[in-house]
Structures are given as C-alpha cells and as structure tokens.
C-alpha positions in Angstrom: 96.1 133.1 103.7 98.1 131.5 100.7 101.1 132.4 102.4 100.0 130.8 105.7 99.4 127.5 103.9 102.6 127.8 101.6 104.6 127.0 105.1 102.4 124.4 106.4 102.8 122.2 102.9 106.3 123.1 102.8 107.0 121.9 106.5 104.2 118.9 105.8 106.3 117.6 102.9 109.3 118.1 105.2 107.8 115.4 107.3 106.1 113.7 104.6 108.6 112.8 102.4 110.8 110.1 104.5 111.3 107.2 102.3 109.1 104.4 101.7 110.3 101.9 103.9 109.9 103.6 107.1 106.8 105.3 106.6 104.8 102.2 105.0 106.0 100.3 107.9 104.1 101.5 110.6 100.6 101.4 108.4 98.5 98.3 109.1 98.5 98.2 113.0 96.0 96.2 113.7 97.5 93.0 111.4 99.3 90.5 112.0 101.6 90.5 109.0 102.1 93.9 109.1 103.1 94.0 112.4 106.1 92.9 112.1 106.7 96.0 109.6 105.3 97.9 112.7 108.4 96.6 114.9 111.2 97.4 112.4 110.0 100.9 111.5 109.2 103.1 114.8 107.3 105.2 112.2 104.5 106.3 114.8 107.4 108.7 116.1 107.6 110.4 112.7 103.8 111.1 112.5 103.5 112.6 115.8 107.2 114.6 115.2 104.9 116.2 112.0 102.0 116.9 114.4 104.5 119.0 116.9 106.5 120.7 113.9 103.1 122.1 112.4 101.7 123.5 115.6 104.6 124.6 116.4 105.3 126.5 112.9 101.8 127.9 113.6 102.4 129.1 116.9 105.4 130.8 115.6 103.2 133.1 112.8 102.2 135.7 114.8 102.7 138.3 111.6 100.8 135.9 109.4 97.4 135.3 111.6 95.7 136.4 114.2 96.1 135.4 117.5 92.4 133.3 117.9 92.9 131.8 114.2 96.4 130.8 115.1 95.7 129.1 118.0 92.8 127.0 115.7 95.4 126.0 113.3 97.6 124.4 115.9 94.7 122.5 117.7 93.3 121.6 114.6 97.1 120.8 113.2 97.6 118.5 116.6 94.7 116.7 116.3 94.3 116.4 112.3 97.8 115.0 111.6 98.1 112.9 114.8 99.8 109.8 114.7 96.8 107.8 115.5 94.1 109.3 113.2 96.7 109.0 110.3 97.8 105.5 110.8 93.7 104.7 110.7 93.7 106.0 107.4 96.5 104.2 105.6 95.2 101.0 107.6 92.1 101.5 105.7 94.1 102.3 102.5 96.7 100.0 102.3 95.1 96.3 101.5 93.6 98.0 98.5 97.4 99.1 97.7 99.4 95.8 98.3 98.8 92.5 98.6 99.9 89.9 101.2 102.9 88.9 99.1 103.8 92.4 98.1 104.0 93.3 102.3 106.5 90.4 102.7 108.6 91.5 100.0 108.9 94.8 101.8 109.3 93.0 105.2 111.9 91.0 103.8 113.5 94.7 103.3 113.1 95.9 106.0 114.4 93.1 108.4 118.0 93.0 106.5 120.7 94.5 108.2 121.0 97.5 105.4 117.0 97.7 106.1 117.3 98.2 109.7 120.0 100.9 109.4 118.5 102.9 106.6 115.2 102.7 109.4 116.6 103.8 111.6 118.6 107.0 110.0 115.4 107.9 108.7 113.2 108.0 112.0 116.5 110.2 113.6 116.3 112.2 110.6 112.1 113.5 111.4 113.0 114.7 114.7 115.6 116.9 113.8 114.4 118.0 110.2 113.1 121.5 111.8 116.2 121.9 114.2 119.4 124.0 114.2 121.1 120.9 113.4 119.5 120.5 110.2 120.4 124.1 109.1 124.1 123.7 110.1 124.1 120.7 107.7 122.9 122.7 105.0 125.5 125.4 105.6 128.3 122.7 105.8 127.4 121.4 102.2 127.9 125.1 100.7 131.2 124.5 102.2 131.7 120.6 101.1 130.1 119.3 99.0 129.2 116.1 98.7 131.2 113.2 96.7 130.1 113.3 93.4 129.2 108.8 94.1 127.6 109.8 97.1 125.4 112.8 95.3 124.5 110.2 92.2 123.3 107.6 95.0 120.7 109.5 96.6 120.0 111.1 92.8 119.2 107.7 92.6 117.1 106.7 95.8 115.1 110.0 94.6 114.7 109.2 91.0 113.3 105.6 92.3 111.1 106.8 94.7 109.4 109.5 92.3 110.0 111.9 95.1 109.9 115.3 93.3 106.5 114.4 92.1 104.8 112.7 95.1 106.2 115.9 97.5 104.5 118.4 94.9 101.3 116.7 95.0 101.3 116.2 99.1 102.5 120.0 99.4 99.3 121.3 96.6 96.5 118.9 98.8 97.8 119.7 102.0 97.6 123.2 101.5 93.9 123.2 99.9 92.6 121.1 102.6 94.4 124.0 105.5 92.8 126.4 103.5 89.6 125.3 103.2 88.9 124.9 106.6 91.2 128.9 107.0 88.3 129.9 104.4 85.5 128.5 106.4 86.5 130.4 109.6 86.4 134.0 107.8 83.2 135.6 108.0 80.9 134.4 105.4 80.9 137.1 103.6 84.6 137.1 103.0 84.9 133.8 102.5 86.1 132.4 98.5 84.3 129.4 96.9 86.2 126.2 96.8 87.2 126.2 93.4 88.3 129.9 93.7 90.6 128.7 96.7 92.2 125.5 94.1 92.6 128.2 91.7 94.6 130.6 94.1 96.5 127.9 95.2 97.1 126.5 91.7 98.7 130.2 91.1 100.9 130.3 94.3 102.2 127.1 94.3 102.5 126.1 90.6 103.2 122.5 89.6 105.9 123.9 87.6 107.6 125.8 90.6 107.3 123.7 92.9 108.8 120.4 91.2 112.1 122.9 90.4 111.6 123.5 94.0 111.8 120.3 95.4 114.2 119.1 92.4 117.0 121.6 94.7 115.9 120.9 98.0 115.6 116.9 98.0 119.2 116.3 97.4 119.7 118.0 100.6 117.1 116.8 102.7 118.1 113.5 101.1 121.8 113.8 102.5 121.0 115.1 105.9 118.7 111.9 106.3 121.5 109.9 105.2 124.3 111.3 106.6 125.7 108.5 108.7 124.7 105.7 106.4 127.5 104.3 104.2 127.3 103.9 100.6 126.7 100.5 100.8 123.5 100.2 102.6 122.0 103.1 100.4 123.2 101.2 97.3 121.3 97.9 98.7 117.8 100.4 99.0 118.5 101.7 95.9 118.7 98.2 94.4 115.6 97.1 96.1 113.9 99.7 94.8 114.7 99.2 91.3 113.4 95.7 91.3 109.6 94.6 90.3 109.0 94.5 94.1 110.3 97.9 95.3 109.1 99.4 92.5 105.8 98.5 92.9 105.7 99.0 96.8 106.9 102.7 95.9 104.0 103.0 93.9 101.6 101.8 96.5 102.9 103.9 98.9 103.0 106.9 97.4 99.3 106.6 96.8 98.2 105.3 100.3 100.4 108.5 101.7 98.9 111.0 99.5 95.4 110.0 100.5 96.5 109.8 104.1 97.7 113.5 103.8 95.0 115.0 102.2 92.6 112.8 104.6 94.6 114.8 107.5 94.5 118.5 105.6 91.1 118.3 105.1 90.5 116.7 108.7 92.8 119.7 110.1 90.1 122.5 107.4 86.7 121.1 109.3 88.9 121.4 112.7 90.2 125.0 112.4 86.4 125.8 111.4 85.1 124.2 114.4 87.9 125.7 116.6 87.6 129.1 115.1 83.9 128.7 115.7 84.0 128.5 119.4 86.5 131.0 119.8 83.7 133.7 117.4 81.0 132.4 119.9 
C-alpha cells in the first residue's frame, strides 16, 4: 500500500506544484475581484488535468492493487480531486489567506504582458507533465544542459516560491489521506490504526528524502514548464516574487493549496472506502 500511495503523491505534486500565479488565480470563483484572476489564469484546466493523470496512474497499477480496489482509487481519484470540489475549498480558504489589496497586487501580476505569458506556459505545461513529451525533455537536458543564467533563474523562481518544501508537505498529506481511505477498505481485521499509517508513511517517504528528492527534480520540472519563456519574463516573476507583495502572496498560497490538497486526499480516503464498500457488498 505505501508503494501505491508513493506514486499518487509523486504524480499529485507533479500537478500540484505549478507556480503561484496560475494556480491562485482560478481560487475565488464566485467573487468579483477575483474573477478577473479567474480570466487570466485558465487554472480549472490544471485541476481537472490532475484528476485524469491520477486515475489514469491508477488504472495503470495492475501489479500494485487489485482489480476492484483499483478501480475505487480512480473513481474516488476523479471525483476527490475534481476541478470543482477543489476550487470550493480554496474559495473557502483563501479570504482568510489574502486580503482585498493583497489579490490586486497579484492581479496586477498577472495582467502584465510577462504575467500573461508565464500563465500561459504554465497551464500548457499540466497537460503534458505525464506525456512522452515531458520525458524527451528530460533526456534532451542529459544531452544539453541548460545555460548556467538560465539554470540560476529558475534556482531562483524555486528558492522564492519555497517549492522544495511546500511539494514535500503536499506529497506526505496526500499520501496519508489515499491511504487512509486504502486502510479503511481492507478487512477490518487487517486494517492499521491511523497513527500507525502516519508512522509508515513517515518511514517511506522521509522529510529528509524527499526534500533531496524534489531539490533534483524541480529544476527540471521547472525548465520543462518554462521552456519557451525567455529570460526576461521569468526575471520579471522572479522580481515580483521577491518583493513584500509576492512574497507574501507565495506564502498565502502555499497554505490555501496545502489545505486544498489534503481536503481532496482525504475526500478521495472516505471515497475509495465507500467505493470499495459497494464493490465487497
């Protein structure tokens, strides 16, 4: 089971870990101001790209679960991390995370030219982050890499964001909140406590190993996002985010999105129980 939910975290925090701007965008629907973040951002493709990648991940680990439980997980994936039930979540979240002012200071972002390109490299980048296309571009940066400028920008963009340590936290509560609801559909004899399950996972995915983890692999997620955006624009969102405002709207979004995540694990751990019930019935 560890195993199982060692890919889903690592292929959540695939999707996850898009940069602020985008992802913050799309939150509020529902409000006015934040509408207008809803228009530049297209972010409601990203979620429901991380909805399909997970059930389709699932439906691809036949050696991992069996058949009945599988199908669960990608029902309770589709539903639990759909677009709509997570943007309901960070709605909820986010006036307690930024105020009016703070939202027009990423608007004003956003609406810039460099804004709207660095948007929209970021919403191509989520549907292709599981493709062949994404794997060539790793290959191709064994074979070049990149400019040692362009490699201390994104260092940068990284660095500002906090990214390593927002992606290790997402990757630890997304898995204890699949796993949960993988523990609940075992037979009850068989099943762990909870605490036994954070231990487990604790173990297997150590803070430790997993920041070292994500300290290699965001540079290259990082790149492919940003492959077709010029140094210039990433310099401008690297200077946004190092001033009071961008630093502060990272902040806030890190901690809406980590409560939106773990909202959605846990949502998808009651699911695959309820799934997984039907099918033992």
């Amino acid at each position: 089971m560890i195993r199982v939910v060692k890919q889903l975290a690592g292929l959540f925090v695939l999707c996850a870990l898009l940069p602020a701007q985008a992802v913050f965008a799309q939150a509020g629907a529902g409000q006015g101001l934040v509408r207008r973040l809803m228009d530049a951002s297209g972010v409601s493709a990203q979620l429901r790209a991380a909805a399909k990648s997970v059930a389709d991940e699932i439906g691809q680990a036949r050696e991992s679960v069996p058949d009945n439980l599988r199908v669960a997980l990608s029902e309770a994936a589709q539903e639990g991390f759909g677009a709509e039930a997570m943007l309901a979540d960070v709605e909820r979240e986010l006036p307690r995370a930024l105020s009016a002012d703070e939202m027009q200071a990423a608007i004003a972002w956003l609406e810039t030219e460099a804004g709207r390109r660095v948007t929209r490299a970021e919403e191509a980048a989520s549907q292709t982050m599981d493709s062949p296309q994404f794997q060539e571009y790793q290959r191709s940066l064994k074979d070049k890499p990149l400019p040692a400028a362009r490699a201390q920008l994104l260092g940068e963009l990284i660095e500002s964001s906090d990214a390593v340590d927002f992606s290790v936290k997402v990757a630890q509560a997304t898995a204890f909140g699949v796993a949960i609801g993988m523990n609940s559909a075992r037979p009850r004899e068989n099943r762990m406590s909870a605490e036994l399950l954070r231990q487990r996972i604790e173990v297997a995915m150590a803070r430790e190993d997993l920041a070292g983890e994500m300290a290699q692999a965001l540079p290259r997620l990082y790149a492919f996002t940003y492959r077709d955006t010029s140094d210039a624009d990433l310099g401008a969102y690297a200077a946004f985010l190092k001033t009071p405002a961008g630093s502060r709207y990272v902040k806030a979004f890190n901690e809406v999105m980590l409560k939106t995540i773990a909202a959605a694990s846990y949502r998808t751990g009651s699911l695959i129980d309820e799934r997984a019930s039907r099918v033992r019935a």
